[in-house]
N, C-alpha and C positions, 0 to 999 in steps of 0.2 A: 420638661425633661422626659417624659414620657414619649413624646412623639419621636424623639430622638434615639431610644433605645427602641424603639419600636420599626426603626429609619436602619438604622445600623446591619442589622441582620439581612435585611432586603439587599442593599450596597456590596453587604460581603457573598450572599448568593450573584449577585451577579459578576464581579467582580473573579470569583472561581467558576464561574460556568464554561468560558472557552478553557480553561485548564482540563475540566472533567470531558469537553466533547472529543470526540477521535479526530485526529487530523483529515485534513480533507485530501484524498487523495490527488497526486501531482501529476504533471508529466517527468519531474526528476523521480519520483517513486516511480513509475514506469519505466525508465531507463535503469534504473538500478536493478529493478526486479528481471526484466531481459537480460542484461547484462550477466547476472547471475545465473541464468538458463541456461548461457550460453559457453559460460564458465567454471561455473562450480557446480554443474547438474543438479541445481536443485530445478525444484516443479510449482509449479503456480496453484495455487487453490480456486475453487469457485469463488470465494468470500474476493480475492484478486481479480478475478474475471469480471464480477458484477461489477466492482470497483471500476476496472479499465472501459467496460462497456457505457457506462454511463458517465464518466469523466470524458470519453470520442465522444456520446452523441451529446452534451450540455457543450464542449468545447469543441468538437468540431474543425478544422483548419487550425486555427489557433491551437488547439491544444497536440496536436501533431506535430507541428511546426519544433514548438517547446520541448517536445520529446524526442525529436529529432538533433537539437543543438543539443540539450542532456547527452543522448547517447553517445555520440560523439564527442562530447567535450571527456566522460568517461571511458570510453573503448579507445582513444587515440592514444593512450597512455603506457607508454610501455613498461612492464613491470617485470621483475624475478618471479619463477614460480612461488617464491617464499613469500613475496610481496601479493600475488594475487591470493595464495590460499590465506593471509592476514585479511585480504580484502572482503574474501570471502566469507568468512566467521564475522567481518563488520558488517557485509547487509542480511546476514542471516539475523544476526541481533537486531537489525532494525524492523525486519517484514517476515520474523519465522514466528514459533510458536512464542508467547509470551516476549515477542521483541518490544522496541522502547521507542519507535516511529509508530506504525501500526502492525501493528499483529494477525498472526496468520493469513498473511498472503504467501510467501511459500515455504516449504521445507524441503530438506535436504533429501540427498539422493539415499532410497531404500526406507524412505518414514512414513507413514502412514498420513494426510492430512487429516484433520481436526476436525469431527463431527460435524455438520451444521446446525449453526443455531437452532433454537425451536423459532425463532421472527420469522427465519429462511425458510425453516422447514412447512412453516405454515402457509407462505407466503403463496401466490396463485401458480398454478401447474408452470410446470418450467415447458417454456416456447422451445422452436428450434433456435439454436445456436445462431447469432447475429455475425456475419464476415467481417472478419477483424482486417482492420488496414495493418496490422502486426503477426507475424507467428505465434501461436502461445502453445506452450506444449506443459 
């Protein structure tokens, strides 16, 4: 009996550990968060930038490709202004400050972004800027 209450807690840590990790960033999160750029003038954060940078170079063709179809499958959509500014308060809720996808990748037009971590801030001197196959503004 003992090995089993001893079993139990191990099962349930793993069991919620993908619930507590952050999503991994996408090519649909990149399509959404452009989208948005380009739409609802919101701005990208570094914490987004790092994000995008490193999802091109692990993914590479492939992950272009995918963000490619995303954007597209999202921009070809024709909406009411009433319909895009709805759409707009949905991806801000998912990649703004305290959103429910991941959080602080951008904010809205006139906000200030979001301090940098102290992980970030620690982390080795910031290189020059890597040439994005994307605009990011």
């Amino acid at each position: 009996m003992r090995r089993i209450v001893r079993i139990v807690p191990l099962g349930v840590a793993f069991l919620c550990a993908p619930a507590l990790a952050e999503k991994v960033f996408s090519p649909e999160d990149a399509a959404y968060i452009d989208w948005s750029w380009k739409h609802c003038e919101t701005t990208s954060t570094d914490k987004e930038h790092k994000l995008a940078d490193a999802a091109t170079a692990s993914g590479g063709e492939k992950f272009h490709e995918e963000y490619q179809k995303a954007f597209h499958k999202i921009a070809d959509v024709t909406r009411s202004p009433l319909e895009t500014e709805r759409f707009c308060a949905t991806i801000l809720g998912m990649y703004g400050p305290g959103a429910s996808v991941i959080p602080d990748l951008i904010v809205a037009k006139g906000e200030k972004p979001p301090p940098p971590s102290p992980a970030t801030a620690t982390s080795a001197p910031a290189a020059a800027p890597a040439p994005h196959g994307r605009k990011r503004h």
